[in-house]
C-alpha positions as CSV (number, residue, x, y, z in Angstrom):
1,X,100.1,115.4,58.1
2,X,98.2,114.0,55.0
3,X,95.3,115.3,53.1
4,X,92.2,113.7,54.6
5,X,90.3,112.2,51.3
6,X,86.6,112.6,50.7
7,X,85.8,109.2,51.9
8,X,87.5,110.1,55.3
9,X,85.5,113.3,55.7
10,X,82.2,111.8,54.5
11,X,82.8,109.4,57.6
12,X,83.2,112.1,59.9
13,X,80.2,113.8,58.4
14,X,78.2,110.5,59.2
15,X,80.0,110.2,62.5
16,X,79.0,113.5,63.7
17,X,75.3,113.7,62.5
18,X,74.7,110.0,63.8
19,X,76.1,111.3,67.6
20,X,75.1,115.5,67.6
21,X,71.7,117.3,66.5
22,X,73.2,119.7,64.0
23,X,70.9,122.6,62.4
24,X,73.0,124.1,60.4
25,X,75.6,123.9,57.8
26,X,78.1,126.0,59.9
27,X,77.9,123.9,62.8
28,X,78.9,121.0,61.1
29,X,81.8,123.2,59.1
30,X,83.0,123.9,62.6
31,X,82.8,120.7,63.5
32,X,84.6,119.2,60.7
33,X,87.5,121.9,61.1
34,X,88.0,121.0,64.9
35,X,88.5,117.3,63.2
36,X,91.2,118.6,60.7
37,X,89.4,119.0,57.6
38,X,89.0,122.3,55.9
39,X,86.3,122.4,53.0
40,X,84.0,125.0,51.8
41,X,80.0,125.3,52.0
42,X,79.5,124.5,48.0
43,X,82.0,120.9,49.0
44,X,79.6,120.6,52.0
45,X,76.7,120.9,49.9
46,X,77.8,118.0,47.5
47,X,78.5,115.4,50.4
48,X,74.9,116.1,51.4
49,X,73.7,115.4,48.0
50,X,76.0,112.5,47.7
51,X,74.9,111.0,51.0
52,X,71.3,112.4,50.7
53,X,71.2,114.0,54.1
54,X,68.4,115.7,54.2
55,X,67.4,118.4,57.0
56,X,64.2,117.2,59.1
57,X,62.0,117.6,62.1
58,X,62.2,116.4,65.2
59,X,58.9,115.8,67.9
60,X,59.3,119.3,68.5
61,X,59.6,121.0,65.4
62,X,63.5,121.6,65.2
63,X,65.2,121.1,62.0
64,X,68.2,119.0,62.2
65,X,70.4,117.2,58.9
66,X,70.0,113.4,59.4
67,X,71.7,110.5,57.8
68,X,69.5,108.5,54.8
69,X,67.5,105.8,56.8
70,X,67.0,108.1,60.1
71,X,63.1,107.5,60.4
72,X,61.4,110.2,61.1
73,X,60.3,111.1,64.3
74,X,56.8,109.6,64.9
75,X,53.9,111.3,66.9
76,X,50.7,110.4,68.8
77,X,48.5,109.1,65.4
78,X,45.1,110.7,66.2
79,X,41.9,112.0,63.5
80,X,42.6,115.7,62.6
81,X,41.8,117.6,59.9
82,X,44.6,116.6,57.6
83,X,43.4,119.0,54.9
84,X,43.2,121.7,56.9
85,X,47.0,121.2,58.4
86,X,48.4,120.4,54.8
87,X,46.8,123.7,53.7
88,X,48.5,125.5,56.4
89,X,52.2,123.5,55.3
90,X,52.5,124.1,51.9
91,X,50.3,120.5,50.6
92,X,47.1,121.5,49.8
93,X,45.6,117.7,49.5
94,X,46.6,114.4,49.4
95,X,44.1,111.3,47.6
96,X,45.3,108.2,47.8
97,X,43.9,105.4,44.9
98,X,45.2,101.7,45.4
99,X,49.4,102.0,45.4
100,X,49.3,105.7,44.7
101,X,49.1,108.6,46.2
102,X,48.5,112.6,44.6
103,X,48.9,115.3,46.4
104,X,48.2,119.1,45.3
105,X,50.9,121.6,46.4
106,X,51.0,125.4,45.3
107,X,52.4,126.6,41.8
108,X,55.8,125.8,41.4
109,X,56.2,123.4,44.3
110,X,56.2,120.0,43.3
111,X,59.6,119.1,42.0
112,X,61.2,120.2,45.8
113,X,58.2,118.5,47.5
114,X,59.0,115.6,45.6
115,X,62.5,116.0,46.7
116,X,62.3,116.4,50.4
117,X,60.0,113.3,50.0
118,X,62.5,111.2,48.2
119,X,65.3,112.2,50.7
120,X,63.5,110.8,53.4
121,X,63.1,107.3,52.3
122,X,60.0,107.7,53.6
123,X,58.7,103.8,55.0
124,X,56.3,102.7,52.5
125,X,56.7,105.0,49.2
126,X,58.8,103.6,46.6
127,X,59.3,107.1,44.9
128,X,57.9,110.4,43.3
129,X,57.1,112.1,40.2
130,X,56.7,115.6,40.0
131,X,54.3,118.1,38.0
132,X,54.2,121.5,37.9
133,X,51.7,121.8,41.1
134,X,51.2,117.6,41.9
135,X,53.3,115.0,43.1
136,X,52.7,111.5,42.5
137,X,53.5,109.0,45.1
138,X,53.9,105.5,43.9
139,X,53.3,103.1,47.1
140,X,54.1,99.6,47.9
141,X,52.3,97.1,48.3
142,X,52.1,97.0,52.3
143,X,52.7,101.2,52.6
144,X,50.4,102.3,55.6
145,X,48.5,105.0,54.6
146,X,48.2,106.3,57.9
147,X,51.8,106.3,58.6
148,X,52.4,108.3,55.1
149,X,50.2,111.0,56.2
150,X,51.9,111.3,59.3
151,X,55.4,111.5,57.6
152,X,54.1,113.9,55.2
153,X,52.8,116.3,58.3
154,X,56.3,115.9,60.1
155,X,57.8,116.6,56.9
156,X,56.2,119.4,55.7
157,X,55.0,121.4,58.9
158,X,56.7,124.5,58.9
């Protein structure tokens, strides 16, 4: 029996994710064990930051870890009050001017926002920068704006 390398387990990360919902870290630990390999949480942890799998919402509001590229799931687009469900989620506001975007998040917030934004190669932003409480999207030049909000309310409701 030969050590399995890190390339072989990162494929059987990406298998199983891309064929089971997962919600949790242990899961997939049990998962990879049944497959032969045998690696701690902190390991775990790096493959997701190497592969950028990043946990996020399904329809329903269940958190699974999904694969770089895995759109997000999209719901009925309809006029709400998207102030009012930001405020409830963590984003207080989001303006949009030309190709950027600035959204208002609470004290201390903006560097994770940024990166749960930047993990989920969202369609249309090209990337983030972070403040202290405000996040700057930069756009290109076809983004939808209408489909960023609704990527940002998958994202971000709790």
């Amino acid at each position: 029996m030969h050590k399995k390398t890190k390339q072989e387990r990162q494929e059987a990360i990406a298998r199983i994710l891309g064929t089971a919902a997962v919600d949790s870290q242990e899961e997939l630990l049990r998962r990879l064990s049944e497959d032969g390999f045998e690696l701690t949480q902190a390991t775990l942890s790096r493959d997701f930051r190497e592969m950028k799998i990043a946990k996020t919402p399904d329809n329903a509001g269940n958190y699974f870890y999904r694969l770089p590229g895995i759109q997000l799931p999209q719901t009925k687009k309809g006029k709400q009050g998207v102030m009012a469900s930001f405020a409830r989620h963590g984003l207080f506001s989001i303006d949009f001017s030309g190709q950027l975007a600035m959204i208002k998040v609470p004290a201390g917030y903006a560097k994770g926002i940024a990166c749960d934004i930047d993990a989920n190669n969202i369609s249309g932003v090209m990337g983030t920068l972070a403040g202290h409480d405000t996040v700057l999207l930069i756009l290109y030049d076809h983004a939808d704006k209408t489909d960023i909000l609704q990527a940002m309310k998958l994202l971000f409701h709790s």
